[in-house]
C-alpha positions as CSV (number, residue, x, y, z in Angstrom):
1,X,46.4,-27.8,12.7
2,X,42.9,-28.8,14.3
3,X,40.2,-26.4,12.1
4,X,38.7,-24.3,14.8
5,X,36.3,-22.6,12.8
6,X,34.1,-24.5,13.5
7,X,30.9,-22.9,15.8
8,X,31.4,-24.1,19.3
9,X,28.0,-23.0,21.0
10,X,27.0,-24.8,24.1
11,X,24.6,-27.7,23.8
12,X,21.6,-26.1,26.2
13,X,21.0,-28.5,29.0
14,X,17.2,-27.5,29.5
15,X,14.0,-28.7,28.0
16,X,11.6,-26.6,25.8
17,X,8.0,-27.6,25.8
18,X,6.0,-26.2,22.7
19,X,2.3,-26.5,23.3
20,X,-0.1,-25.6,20.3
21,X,-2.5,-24.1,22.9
22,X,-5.9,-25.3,24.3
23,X,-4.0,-28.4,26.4
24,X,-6.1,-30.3,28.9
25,X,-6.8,-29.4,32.1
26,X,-8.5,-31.5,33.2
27,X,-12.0,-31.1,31.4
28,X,-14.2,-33.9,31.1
29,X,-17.2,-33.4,28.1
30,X,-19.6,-35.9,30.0
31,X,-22.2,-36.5,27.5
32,X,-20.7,-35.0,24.5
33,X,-19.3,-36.4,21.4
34,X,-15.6,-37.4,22.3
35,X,-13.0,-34.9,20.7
36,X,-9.0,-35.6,20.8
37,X,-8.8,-33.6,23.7
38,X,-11.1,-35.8,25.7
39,X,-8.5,-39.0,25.1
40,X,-6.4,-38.3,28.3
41,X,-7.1,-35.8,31.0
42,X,-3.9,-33.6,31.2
43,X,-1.9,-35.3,28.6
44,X,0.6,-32.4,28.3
45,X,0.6,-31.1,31.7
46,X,1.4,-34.4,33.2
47,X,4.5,-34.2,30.9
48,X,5.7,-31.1,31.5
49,X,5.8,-32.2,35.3
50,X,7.5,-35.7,34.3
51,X,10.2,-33.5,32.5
52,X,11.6,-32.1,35.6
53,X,12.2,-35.6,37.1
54,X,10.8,-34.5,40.3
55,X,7.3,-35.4,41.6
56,X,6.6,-32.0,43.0
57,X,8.9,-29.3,41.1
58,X,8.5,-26.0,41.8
59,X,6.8,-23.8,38.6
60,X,6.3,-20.5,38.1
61,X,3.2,-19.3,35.4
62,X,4.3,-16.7,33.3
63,X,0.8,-14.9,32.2
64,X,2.3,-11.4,31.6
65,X,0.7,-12.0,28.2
66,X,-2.9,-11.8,28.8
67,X,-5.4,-8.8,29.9
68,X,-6.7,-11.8,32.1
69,X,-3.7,-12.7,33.9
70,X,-5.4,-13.3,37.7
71,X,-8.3,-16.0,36.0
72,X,-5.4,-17.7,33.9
73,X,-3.3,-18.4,36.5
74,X,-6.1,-19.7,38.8
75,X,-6.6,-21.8,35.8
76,X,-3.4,-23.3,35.5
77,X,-3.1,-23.7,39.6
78,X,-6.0,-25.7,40.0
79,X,-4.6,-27.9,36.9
80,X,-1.4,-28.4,38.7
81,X,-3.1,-28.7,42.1
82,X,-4.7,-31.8,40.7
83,X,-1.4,-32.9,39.6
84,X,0.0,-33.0,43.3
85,X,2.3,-30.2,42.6
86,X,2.3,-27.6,45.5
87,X,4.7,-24.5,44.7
88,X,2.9,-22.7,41.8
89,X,4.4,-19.1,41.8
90,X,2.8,-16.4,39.5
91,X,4.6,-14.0,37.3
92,X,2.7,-11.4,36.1
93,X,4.0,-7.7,34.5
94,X,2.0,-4.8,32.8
95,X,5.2,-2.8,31.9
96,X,8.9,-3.1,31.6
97,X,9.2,-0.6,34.7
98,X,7.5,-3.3,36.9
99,X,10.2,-5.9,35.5
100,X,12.6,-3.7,36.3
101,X,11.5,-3.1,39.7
102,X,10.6,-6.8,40.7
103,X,13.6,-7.2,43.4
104,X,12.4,-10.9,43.9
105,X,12.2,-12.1,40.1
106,X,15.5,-13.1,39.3
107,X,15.9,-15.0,42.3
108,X,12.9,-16.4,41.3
109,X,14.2,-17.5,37.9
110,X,17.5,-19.1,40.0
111,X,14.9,-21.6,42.3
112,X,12.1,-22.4,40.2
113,X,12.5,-25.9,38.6
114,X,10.4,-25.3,35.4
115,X,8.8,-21.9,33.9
116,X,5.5,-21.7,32.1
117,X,4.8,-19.0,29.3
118,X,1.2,-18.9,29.3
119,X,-1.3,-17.6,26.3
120,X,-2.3,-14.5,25.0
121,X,-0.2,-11.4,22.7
122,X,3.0,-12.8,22.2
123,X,4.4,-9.3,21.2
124,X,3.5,-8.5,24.8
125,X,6.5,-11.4,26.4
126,X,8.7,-10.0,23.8
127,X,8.1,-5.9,24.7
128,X,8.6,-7.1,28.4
129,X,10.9,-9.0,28.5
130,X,13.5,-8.4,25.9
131,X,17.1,-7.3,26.9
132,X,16.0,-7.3,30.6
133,X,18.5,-9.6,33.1
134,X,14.9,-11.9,33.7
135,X,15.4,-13.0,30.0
136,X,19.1,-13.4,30.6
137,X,19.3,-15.2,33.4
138,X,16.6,-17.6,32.5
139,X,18.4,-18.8,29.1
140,X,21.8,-18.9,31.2
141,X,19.6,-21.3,33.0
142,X,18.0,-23.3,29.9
143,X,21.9,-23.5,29.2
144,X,23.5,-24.8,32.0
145,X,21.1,-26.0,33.9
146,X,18.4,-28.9,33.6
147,X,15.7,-26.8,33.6
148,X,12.1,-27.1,31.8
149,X,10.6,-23.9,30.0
150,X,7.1,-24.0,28.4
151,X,4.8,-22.2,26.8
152,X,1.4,-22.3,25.3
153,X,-0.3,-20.6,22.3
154,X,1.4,-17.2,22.5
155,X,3.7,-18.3,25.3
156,X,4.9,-21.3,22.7
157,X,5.1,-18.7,19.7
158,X,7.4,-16.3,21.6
159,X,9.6,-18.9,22.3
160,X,11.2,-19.0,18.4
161,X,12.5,-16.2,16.4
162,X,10.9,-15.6,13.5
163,X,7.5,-14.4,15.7
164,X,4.6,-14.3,13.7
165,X,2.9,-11.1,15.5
166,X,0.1,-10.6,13.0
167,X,-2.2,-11.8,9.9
168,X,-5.1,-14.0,10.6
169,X,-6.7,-16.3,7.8
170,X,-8.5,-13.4,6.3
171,X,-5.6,-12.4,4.7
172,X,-2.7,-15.1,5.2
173,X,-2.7,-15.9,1.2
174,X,-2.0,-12.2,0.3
175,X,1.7,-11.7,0.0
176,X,3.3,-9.2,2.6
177,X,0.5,-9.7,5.1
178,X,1.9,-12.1,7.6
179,X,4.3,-9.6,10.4
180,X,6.9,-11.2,12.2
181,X,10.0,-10.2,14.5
182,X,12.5,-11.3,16.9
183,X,10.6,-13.5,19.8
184,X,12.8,-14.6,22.7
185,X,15.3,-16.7,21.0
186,X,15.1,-20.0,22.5
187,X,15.1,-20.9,19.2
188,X,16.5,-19.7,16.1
189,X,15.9,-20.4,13.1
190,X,12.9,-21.3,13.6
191,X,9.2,-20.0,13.7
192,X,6.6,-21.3,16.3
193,X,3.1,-21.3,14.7
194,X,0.0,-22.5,17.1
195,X,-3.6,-23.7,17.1
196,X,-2.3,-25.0,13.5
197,X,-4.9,-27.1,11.9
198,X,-8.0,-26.0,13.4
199,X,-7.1,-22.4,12.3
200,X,-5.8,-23.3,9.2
201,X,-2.6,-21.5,9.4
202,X,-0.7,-23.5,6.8
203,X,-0.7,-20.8,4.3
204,X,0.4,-17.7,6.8
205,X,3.7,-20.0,8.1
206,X,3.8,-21.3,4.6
207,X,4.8,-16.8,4.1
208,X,7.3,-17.2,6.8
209,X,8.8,-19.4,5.5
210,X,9.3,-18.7,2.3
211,X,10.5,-14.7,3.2
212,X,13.5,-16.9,5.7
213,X,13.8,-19.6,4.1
214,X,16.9,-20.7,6.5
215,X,14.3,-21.3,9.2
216,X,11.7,-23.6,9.5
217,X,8.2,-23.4,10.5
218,X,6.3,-25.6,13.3
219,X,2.9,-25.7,13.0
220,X,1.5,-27.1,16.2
221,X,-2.3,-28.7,16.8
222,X,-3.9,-27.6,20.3
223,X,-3.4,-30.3,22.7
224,X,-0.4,-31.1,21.1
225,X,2.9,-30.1,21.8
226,X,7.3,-30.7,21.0
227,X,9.6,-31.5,23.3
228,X,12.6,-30.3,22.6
229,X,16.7,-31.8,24.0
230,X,19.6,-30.8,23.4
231,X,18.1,-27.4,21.4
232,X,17.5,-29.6,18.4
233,X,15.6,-33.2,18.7
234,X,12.1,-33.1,19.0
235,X,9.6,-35.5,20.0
236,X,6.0,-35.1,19.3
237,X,3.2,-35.8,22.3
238,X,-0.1,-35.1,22.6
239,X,-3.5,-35.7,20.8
240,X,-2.9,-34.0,17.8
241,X,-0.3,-33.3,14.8
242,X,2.3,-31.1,13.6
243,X,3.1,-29.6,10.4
244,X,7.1,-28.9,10.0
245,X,7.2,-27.0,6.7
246,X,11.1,-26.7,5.5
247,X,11.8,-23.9,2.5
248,X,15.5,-25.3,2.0
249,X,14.6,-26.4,-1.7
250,X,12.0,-23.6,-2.4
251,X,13.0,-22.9,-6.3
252,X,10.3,-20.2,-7.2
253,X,8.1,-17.7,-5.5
254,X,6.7,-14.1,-6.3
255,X,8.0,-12.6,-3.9
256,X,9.0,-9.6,-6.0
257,X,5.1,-8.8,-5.7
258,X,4.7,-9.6,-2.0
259,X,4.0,-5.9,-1.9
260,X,1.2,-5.8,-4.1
261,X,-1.1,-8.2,-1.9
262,X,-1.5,-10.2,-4.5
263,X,-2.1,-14.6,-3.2
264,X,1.4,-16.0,-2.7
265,X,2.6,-18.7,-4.9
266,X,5.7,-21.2,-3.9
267,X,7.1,-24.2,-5.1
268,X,8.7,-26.9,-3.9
269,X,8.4,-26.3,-0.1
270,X,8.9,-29.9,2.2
271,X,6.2,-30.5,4.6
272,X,6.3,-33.2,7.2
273,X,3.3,-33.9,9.4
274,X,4.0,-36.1,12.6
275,X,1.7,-37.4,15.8
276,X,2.3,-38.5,19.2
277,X,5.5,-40.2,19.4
278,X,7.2,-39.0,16.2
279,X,10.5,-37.4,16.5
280,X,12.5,-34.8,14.4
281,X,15.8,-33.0,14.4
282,X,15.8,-29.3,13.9
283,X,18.6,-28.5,11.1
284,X,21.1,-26.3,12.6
285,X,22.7,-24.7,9.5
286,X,23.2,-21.2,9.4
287,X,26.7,-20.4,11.5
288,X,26.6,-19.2,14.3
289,X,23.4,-20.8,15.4
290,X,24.4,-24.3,15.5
């Protein structure tokens, strides 16, 4: 008899697009020093359009995230007006009630060709919008439907579950320091970590990592982000790197005095560190998540 144990979860027919934050759009730094950022004018942004295979999909921009949400979307619509795209919705709640209320959002979710999670407190996507029918309906959609789903900086971070909600680089070496929770689940088993390198964050997902060491971490540069098929390859484009830091081999920690806020201390964790172009399969091996 056939072994039907075996974990038979749908392979999601969507697109993720991980940004580590800070992606082009559009700037030009006439007269300064040339920075990575300055190699190709919307680098990102011109692939998260190319990855709905239409020249003028229909987006919404998420910014529920930021106090600023008005001047972030205007942001982001000039960005993709200069793109030629000409249906830019924006999503914007203060409080679950309003999400509950919005009569128009889930249709919304149904129409749009590709969704973008913008920056700010990821904690503040997760309090909105967990358990509600928006969040349902729109991974019913990554699943099923060819969909693209973004997000940047906090947007990307809420994304992955682990969520790193707190501890900055004033404290990310001090065991116990680093707070994380459930994000939104588009991915599990793994924690979304951005602005990577130039915040040095190494150490703080380096924490994460070793306290779930089933998951791995993804450490993404600003203007630099993952694509992600079939829920687990990943291809790396942008102008910048990531760090993909596994724990599967980890053979000593002190964790027993993560408490005591004492600098952390690991062993044998695998890092990789890939650019534009590299590729990377996300291990899927805790039942039931892959």
């Amino acid at each position: 008899m056939e072994d039907n144990r075996r974990n038979s979860c749908p392979v999601p027919s969507g697109t993720l697009l991980i940004i580590g934050g800070a992606e082009n759009k559009g700037e030009q730094k006439a007269g300064k020093k040339m920075t990575p950022s300055d190699f190709e004018r919307f680098e990102v942004l011109k692939r998260f359009i190319k990855l709905t295979d239409k020249e003028d999909p229909a987006i919404e921009v998420i910014t529920s995230a930021s106090s600023e949400g008005a001047e972030s979307f205007e942001d982001y619509r000039k960005a993709f007006e200069q793109l030629k795209v000409t249906s830019v919705g924006h999503i914007h709640h203060t409080t679950r009630k309003e999400v509950f209320a919005d009569e128009e959002l889930l249709e919304r979710v149904q129409k749009t060709d590709a969704i973008f999670f913008a920056g700010g407190d990821q904690l503040k996507y997760t309090h909105l919008y967990g358990g509600t029918n928006f969040l349902t309906s729109l991974k019913e959609r990554y699943i099923f439907d060819k969909i693209v789903i973004a997000g940047t900086s906090a947007g990307a971070m809420a994304l992955s579950t682990p969520m790193i909600y707190a501890g900055n680089d004033e404290v990310q070496e001090l065991g116990g320091m680093i707070k994380v929770t459930t994000g939104l689940e588009f991915l599990k088993d793994v924690c979304i970590d951005t602005h990577f390198v130039h915040r040095g964050r190494f150490v703080r997902m380096a924490q994460v990592v070793v306290t779930n060491p089933t998951s791995i971490g993804l450490g993404i540069e600003e203007d630099t982000a993952i694509i992600i098929r079939n829920g687990i390859d990943a291809e790396v484009v942008g102008t910048g790197t990531i760090v993909i830091i596994e724990g599967f081999d980890i053979s000593e920690a002190n964790i027993d005095d993560f408490t005591s806020e004492i600098p952390v201390s690991i062993r044998h964790l695998k890092v990789h560190i890939l650019s534009d172009g590299g590729t990377y399969q996300i291990p899927h091996n805790n039942p039931p998540h892959f």
